[in-house]
C-alpha positions in Angstrom: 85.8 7.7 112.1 82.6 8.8 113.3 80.4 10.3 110.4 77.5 12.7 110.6 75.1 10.0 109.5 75.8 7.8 112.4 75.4 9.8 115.0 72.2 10.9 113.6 71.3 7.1 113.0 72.7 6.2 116.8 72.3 9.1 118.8 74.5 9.9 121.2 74.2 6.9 124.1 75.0 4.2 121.1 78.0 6.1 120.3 79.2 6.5 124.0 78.4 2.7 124.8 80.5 2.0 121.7 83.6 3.5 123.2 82.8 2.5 127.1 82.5 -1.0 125.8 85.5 -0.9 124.2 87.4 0.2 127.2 85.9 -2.4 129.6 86.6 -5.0 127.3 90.3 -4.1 127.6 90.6 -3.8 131.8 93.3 -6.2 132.3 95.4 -4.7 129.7 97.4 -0.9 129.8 95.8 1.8 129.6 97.6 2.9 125.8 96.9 -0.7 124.5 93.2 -0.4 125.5 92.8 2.8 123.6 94.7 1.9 120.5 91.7 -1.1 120.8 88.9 1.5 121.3 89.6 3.8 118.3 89.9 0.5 115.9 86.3 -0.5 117.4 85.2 3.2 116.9 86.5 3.3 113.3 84.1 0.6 112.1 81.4 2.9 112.4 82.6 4.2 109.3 85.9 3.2 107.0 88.2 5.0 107.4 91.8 4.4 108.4 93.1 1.8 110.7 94.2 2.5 114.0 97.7 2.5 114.7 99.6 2.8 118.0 100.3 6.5 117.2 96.6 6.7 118.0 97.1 6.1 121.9 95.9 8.8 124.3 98.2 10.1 126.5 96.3 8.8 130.4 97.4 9.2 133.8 94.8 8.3 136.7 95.5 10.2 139.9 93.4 9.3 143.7 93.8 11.7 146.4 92.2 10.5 149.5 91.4 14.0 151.4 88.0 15.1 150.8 87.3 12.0 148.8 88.1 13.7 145.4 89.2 11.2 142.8 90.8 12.8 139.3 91.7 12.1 136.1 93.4 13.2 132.5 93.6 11.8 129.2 94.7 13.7 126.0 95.3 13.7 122.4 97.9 15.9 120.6 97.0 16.9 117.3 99.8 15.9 115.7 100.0 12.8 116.8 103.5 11.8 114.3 106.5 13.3 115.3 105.4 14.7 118.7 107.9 14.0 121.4 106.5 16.3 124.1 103.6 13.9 124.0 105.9 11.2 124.9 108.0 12.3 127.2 106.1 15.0 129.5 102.5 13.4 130.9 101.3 17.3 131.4 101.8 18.7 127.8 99.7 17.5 125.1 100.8 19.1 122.1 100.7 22.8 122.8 97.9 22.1 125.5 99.0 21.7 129.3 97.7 20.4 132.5 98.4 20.2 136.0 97.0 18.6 139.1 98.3 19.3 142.8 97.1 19.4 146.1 97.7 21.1 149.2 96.8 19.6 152.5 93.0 18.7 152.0 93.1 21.3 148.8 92.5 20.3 145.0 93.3 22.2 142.1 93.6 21.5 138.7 94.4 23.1 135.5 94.3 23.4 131.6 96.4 25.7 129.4 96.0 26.0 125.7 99.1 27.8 123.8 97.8 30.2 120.7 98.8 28.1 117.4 99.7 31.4 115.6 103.0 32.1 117.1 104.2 29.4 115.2 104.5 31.8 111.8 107.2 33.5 113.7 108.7 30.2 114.9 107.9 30.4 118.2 106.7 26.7 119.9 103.2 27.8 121.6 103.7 24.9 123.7 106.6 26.6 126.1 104.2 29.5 127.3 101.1 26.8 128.3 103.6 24.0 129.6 105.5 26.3 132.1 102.5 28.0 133.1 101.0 25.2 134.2 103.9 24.1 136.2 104.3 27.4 137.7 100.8 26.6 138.5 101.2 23.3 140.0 104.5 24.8 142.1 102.5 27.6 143.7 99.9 24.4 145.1 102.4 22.5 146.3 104.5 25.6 148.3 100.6 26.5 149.8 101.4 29.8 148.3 97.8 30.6 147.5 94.2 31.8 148.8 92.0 28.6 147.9 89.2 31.1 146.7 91.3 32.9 144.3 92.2 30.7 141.8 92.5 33.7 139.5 96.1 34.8 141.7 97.1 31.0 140.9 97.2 31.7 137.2 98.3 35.8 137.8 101.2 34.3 140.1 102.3 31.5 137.5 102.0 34.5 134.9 104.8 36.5 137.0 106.8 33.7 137.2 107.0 33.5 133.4 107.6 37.2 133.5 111.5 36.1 135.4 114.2 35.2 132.6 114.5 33.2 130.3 111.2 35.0 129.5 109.2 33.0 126.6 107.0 34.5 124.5 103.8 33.3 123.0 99.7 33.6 124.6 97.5 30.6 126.0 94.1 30.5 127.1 94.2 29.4 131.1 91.2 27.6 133.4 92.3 26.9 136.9 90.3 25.2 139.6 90.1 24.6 143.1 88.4 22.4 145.5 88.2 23.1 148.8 85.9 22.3 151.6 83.3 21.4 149.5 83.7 23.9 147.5 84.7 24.8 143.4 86.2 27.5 142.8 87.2 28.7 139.5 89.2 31.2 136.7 88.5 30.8 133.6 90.4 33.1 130.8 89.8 31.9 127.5 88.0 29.1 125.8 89.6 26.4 127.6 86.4 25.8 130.4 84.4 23.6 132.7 81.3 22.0 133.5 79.6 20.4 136.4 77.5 17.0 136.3 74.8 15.9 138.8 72.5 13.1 138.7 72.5 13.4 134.9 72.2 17.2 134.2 74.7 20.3 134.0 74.3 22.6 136.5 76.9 24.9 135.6 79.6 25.7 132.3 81.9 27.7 132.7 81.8 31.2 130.5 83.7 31.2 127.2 85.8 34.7 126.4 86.3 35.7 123.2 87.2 39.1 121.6 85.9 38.0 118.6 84.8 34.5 116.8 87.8 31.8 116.8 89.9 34.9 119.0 89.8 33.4 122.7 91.0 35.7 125.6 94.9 34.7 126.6 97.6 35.8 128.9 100.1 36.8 126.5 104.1 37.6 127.1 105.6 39.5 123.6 109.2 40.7 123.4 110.6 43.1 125.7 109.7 46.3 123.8 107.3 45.4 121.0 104.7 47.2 120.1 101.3 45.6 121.1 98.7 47.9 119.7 97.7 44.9 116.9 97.8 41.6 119.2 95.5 40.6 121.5 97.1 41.1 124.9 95.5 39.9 128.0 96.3 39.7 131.7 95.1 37.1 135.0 92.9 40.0 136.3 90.0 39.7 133.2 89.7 35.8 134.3 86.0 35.0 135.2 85.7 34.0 138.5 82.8 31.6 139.7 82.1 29.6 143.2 80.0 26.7 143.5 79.0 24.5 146.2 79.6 20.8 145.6 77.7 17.8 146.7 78.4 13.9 146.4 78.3 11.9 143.2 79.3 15.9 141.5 81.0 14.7 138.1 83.6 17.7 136.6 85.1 18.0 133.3 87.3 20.5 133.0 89.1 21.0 129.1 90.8 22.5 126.3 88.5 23.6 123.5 89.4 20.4 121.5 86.9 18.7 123.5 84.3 21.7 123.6 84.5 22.9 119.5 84.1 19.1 118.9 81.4 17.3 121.3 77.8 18.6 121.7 76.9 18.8 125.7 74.3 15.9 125.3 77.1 13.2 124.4 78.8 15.0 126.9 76.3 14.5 129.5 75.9 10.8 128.3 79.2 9.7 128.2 79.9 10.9 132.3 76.0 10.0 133.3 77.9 6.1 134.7 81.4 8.5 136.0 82.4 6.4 139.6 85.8 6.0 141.0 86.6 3.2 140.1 85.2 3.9 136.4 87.0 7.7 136.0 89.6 6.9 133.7 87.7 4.5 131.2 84.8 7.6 131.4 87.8 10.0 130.7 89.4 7.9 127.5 86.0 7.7 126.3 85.5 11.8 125.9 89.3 12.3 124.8 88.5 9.8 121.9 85.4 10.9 120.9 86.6 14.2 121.1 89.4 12.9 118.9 87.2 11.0 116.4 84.8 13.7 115.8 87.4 16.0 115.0 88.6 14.2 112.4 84.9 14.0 110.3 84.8 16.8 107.7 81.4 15.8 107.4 80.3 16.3 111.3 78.5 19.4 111.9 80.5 20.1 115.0 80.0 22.9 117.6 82.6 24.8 116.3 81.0 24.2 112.8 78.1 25.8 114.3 79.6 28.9 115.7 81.5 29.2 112.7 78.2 29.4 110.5 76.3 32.0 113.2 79.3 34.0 112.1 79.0 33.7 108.5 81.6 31.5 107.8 80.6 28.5 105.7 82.7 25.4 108.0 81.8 21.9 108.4 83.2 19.5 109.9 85.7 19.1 113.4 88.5 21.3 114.3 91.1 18.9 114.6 93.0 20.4 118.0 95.1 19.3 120.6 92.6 17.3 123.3 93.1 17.8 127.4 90.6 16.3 129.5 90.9 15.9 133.3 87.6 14.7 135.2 86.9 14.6 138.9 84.5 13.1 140.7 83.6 14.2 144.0 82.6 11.3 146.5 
């Protein structure tokens, strides 16, 4: 895996090149089979493992011709033994979720992260994220939406969950939506999104916590329960933002496996040569290095960081489930 000691020997364009060279070295073979090849190359940085194929991201490359908007998504489940929703549903990533629809010449994306904890009570977090974002990705494709309210996307899913069978559990939710030029955005959570041009970040999306490691989420507890100790949000506290886009725009949007694991200037480095035609080897390469940072107990990661500002001694990852989808604007 990647250790501390190479990054700070490499820096972050030797360790992006690494993994991009990997990928183009594998074109003419699948997508899976080019990653299982990339994390071997990566792991020789520093011993550690071998690669196996239960190392494969999960990738699906998507091109929607209206408003010249090319997308994509790659992810890592955590556990990556033993994880049939990884397998058999391209949206869900462990107990991360996606979606991407369109409407007429409207885009809109999504990432759902479901709230670990609820597993004490044996409760799968994955339900609440997973159906959310297909109630999401529903309400796109019926036109039932406002393209600058992406916030009554989510608060509409959110009722739709509400209908029996009702699940219980919390996520953290980011929807966005392109349109006309436009981004629009809701943003509940630590889940987020940033925006690329020519090389810098021009916008990130706000993180909401209540408290360190205790990310805002729409939560759905039994009929009746009393909620006076859980953290219990609704679609209305989502931070809404608009931005105006322009030609050659790069977006990442992402669970917070990528953003507790990779500092913004690998980041920045690894979408800095993002093109069509180059959008899903740009999104394999943040997934995995997403993925093999979060592995190093010896990485001071982001999360490491915040963890430390909050007196906590951490180092290393946060190993996470991993949802990237990036979109480049053209």
């Amino acid at each position: 895996m990647f250790a501390s000691r190479f990054l700070a020997r490499a820096g972050p364009a030797t360790l992006v090149r690494e993994i991009r060279g990997a990928v183009a070295r594998q074109q003419s073979s699948n997508l899976c089979a080019s990653a299982a090849v990339l994390v071997g190359t990566a792991a020789t940085a520093t011993p550690s493992s071998p690669a196996t194929a239960e190392t494969q991201p999960k990738v699906t490359a998507q091109k929607i011709s209206a408003n010249k908007v090319d997308v994509t998504r790659c992810g890592f489940p955590k556990k990556l033994v033993g994880a049939p929703s990884f397998v058999l549903e391209c949206d869900v990533i462990g107990e991360d979720a996606c979606f991407i629809a369109n409407f007429k010449s409207t885009h809109v994306t999504g990432v759902a992260d479901g709230v670990g904890g609820w597993q004490k009570y044996g409760i799968d977090p994955s339900v609440v994220s997973s159906r959310l974002m297909r109630n999401c990705g529903d309400i796109v494709k019926e036109g039932d939406f406002e393209p600058s309210r992406p916030d009554l996307i989510i608060s509409k899913a959110y009722n739709r969950l509400k209908a029996s069978p009702r699940p219980i559990g919390s996520c953290t939710a980011c929807v966005l939506v392109i349109h006309q030029k436009t981004l629009y955005s809701a943003n509940l959570g630590d889940s987020g999104y940033l925006v690329c041009r020519k090389g810098q970040v021009i916008h990130r999306s706000k993180e909401q916590t209540h408290y360190f490691n205790a990310p805002y989420q729409l939560t759905l507890m039994p009929e009746h329960f009393d909620t006076e100790n859980y953290i219990v949000d609704t679609p209305e506290k989502a931070d809404l933002q608009k931005l105006e886009l322009q030609s050659g725009d790069v977006i990442l949007l992402a669970t917070d496996g990528l953003w507790d694991n990779v500092p913004e200037n690998i980041i920045i480095e690894a979408l800095s040569e993002a093109k069509p035609h180059t959008l899903q080897a740009t999104c394999n390469s943040i997934a995995l290095i997403a993925r093999r940072l979060s592995l190093d107990e010896q990485y001071l990661s982001p999360f490491a960081e915040k963890a430390r500002h909050h007196g906590e001694n951490y180092r290393g990852g946060k190993p996470d489930d991993i949802t990237c989808i990036v979109m480049f604007i053209s």
